[in-house]
C-alpha positions in Angstrom: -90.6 -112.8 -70.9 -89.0 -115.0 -68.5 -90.3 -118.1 -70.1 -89.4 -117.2 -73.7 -85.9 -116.5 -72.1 -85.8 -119.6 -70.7 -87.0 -121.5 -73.7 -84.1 -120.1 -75.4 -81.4 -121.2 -72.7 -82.3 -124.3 -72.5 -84.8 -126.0 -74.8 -83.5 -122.8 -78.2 -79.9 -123.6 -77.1 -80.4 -128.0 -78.0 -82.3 -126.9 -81.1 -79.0 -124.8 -81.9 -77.1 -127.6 -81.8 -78.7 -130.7 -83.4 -78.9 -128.0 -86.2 -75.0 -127.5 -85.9 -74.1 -131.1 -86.1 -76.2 -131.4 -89.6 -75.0 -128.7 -91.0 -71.4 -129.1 -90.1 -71.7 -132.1 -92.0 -73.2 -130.5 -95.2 -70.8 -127.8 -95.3 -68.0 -130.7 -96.2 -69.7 -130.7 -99.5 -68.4 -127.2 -99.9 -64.6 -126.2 -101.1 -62.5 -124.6 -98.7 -61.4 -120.3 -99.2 -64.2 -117.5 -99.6 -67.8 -117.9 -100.3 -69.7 -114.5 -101.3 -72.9 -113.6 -102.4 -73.7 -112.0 -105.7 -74.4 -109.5 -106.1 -72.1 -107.8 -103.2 -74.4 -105.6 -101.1 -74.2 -101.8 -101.0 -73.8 -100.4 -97.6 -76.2 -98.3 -95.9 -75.0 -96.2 -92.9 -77.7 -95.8 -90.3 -76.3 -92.6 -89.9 -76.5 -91.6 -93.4 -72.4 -91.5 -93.2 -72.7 -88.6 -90.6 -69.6 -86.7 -89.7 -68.7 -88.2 -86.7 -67.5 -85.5 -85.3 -70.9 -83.6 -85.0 -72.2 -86.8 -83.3 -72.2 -85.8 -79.7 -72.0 -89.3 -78.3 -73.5 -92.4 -77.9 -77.7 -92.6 -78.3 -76.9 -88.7 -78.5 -77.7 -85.8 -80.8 -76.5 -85.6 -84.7 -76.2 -81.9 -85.3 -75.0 -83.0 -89.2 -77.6 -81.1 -91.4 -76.0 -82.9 -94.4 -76.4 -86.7 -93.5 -79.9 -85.6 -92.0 -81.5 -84.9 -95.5 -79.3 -88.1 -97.1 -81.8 -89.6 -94.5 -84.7 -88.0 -95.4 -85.0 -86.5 -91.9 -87.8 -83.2 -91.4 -84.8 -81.8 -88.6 -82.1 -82.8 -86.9 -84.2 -84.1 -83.7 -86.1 -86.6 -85.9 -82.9 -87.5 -87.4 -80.7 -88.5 -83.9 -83.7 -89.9 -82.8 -84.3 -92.8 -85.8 -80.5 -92.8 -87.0 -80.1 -94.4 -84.1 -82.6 -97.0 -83.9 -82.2 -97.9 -87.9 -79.7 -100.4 -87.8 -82.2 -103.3 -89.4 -84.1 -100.6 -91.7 -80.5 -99.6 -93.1 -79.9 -103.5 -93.8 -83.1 -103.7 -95.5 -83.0 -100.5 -97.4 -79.4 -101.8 -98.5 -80.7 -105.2 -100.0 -83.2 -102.9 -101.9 -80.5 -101.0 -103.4 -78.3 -103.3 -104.6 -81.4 -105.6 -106.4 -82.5 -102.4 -107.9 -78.9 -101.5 -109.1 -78.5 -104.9 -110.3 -81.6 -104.5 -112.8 -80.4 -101.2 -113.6 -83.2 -99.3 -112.0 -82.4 -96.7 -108.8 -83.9 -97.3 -105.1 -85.1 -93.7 -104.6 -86.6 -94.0 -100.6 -84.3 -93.0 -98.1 -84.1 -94.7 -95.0 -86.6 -92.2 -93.3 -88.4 -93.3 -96.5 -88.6 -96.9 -95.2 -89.0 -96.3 -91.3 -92.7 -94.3 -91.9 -93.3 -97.5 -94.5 -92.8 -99.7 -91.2 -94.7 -97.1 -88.7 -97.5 -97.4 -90.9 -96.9 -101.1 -90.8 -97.5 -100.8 -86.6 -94.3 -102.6 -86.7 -92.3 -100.5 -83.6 -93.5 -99.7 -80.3 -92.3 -96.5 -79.4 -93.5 -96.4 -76.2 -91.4 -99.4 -75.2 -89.1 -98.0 -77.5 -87.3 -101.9 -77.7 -86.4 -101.6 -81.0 -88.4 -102.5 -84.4 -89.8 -106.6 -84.4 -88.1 -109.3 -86.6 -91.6 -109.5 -88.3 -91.5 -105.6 -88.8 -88.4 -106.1 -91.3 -89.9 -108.6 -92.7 -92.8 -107.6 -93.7 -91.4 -104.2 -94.8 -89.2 -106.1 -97.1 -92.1 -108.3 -98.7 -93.9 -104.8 -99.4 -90.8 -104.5 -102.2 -91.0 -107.2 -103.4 -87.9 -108.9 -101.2 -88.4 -112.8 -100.4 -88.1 -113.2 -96.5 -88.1 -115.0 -93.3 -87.5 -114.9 -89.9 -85.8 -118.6 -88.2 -84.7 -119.1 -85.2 -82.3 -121.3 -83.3 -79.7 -120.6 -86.2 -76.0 -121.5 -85.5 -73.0 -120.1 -87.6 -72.5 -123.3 -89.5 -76.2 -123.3 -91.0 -75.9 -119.4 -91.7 -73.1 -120.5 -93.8 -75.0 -123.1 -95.7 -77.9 -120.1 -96.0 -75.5 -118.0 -97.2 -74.1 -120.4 -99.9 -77.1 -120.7 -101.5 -76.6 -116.8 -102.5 -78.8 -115.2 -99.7 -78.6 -112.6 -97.7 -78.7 -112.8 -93.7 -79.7 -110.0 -91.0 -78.4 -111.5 -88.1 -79.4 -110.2 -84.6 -76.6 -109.9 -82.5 -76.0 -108.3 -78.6 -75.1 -104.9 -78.3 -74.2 -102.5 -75.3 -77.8 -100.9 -76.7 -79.3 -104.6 -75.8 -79.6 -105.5 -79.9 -77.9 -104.8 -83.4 -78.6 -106.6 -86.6 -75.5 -106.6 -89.0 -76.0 -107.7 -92.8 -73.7 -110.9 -93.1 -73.3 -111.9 -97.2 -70.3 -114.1 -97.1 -68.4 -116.5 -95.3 -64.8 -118.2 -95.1 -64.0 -122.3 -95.0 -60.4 -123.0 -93.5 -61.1 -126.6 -94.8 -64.2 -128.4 -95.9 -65.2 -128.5 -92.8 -64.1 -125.3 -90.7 -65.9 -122.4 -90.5 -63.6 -119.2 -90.0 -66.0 -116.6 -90.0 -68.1 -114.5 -91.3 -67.7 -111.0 -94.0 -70.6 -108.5 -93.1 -71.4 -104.7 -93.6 -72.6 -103.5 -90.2 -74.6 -100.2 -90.4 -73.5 -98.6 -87.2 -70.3 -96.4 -88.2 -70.3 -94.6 -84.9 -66.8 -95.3 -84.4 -65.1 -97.4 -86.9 -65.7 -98.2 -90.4 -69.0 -100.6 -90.8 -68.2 -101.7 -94.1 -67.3 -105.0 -95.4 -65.8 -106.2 -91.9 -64.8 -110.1 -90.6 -65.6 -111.9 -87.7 -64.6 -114.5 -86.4 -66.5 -117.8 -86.0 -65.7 -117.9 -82.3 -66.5 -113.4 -81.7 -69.7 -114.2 -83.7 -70.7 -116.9 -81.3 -70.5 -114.8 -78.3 -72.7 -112.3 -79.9 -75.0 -114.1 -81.5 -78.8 -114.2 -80.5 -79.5 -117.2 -83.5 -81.9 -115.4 -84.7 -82.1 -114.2 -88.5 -83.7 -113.0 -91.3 -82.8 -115.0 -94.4 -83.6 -113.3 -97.6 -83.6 -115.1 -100.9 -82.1 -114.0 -104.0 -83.8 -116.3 -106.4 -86.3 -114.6 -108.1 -85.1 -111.3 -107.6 -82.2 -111.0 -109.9 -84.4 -110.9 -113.0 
């Protein structure tokens, strides 16, 4: 662990910006004002839009029997337990919806649906209980069908290029939990040039309102681990 760490400090963090420079110089070729991906995702609420006020406080019990069977829960303790640790199974499950709605069909897993799909999959270690792997998402998503990757060493400039090319990103970000993913689908030039930020949905609506939300280039780069999964819209529109 303290190698990979260190990898990314020094040797990840060089990477990051050789890629900056090159993509700063492609996004010129773009015209300044918003830049959005079609079709606009859904959102998903990890929390299946629980009432906040029967949520009892941070990584604690959800005692809303409503949201719990939007989720697909078997009780409330299987619900506060996963709701919580969803946040890149509600990012995936809202890419499946909207490609679904888009071809007229209906997504009909829930996101408890999805997280046995990615326990069968061996994909989360609950014993470390660290969160589910990059590879984990991933892979769920190529069961339905999704085209994805995982890259690394990403900065917000080449996100943006990913992005123009009408594809979704999960982006891992730092959390006071250790790790978030939010699902970023559009972006904002000030000129050719300049990258203001970033439009996203975020999945954890604990406190405030997770969807369609802006950062800012600069807040984005404080949180940012580089790390993302791109997924392609192609082929899947038909």
């Amino acid at each position: 662990m303290g190698l990979s760490k260190t990898f990314h400090e020094t040797i990840g963090v060089g990477i990051a910006k050789a890629r900056e420079a090159a993509a700063k110089r492609r996004l010129k070729e773009l015209e300044p004002g918003e830049h959005l991906v079609e079709p606009m995702p859904v959102y998903i609420s990890q929390f299946a839009n629980a009432d906040r006020n029967l949520i009892e406080g941070f990584y604690r019990r959800i005692k809303d029997k409503v949201a719990a069977e939007r989720f697909g829960a078997e009780d409330l303790n299987q619900f506060s337990y996963w709701a919580w640790r969803s946040c890149g199974i509600a990012c995936i499950q809202a890419v499946l919806q909207t490609v679904y709605e888009y071809r007229g069909d209906k997504f009909e897993l829930t996101t408890m649906d999805l997280i046995r799909e990615g326990l069968e999959l061996g994909r989360y270690d609950i014993e470390k209980d660290v969160g589910w792997y990059h590879k984990a998402l991933v892979d769920l998503s190529r069961k339905h069908g999704l085209e994805s990757c995982m890259q690394k060493f990403i900065p917000a400039p080449e996100i943006a290029l990913i992005i123009s090319n009408n594809n979704y990103v999960i982006s891992s970000v730092k959390s006071n939990s250790g790790g978030h993913l939010l699902l970023l689908y559009g972006f904002k030039l000030k000129r050719k040039d300049e990258l203001v930020g970033f439009w996203y949905h975020d999945p954890n609506n604990f406190k405030t309102d997770g969807m369609n939300r802006f950062i800012s280039k600069e807040e984005f780069n404080k949180l940012s681990t580089r790390r993302i999964i791109r997924i392609s819209l192609k082929n899947q529109l038909v």
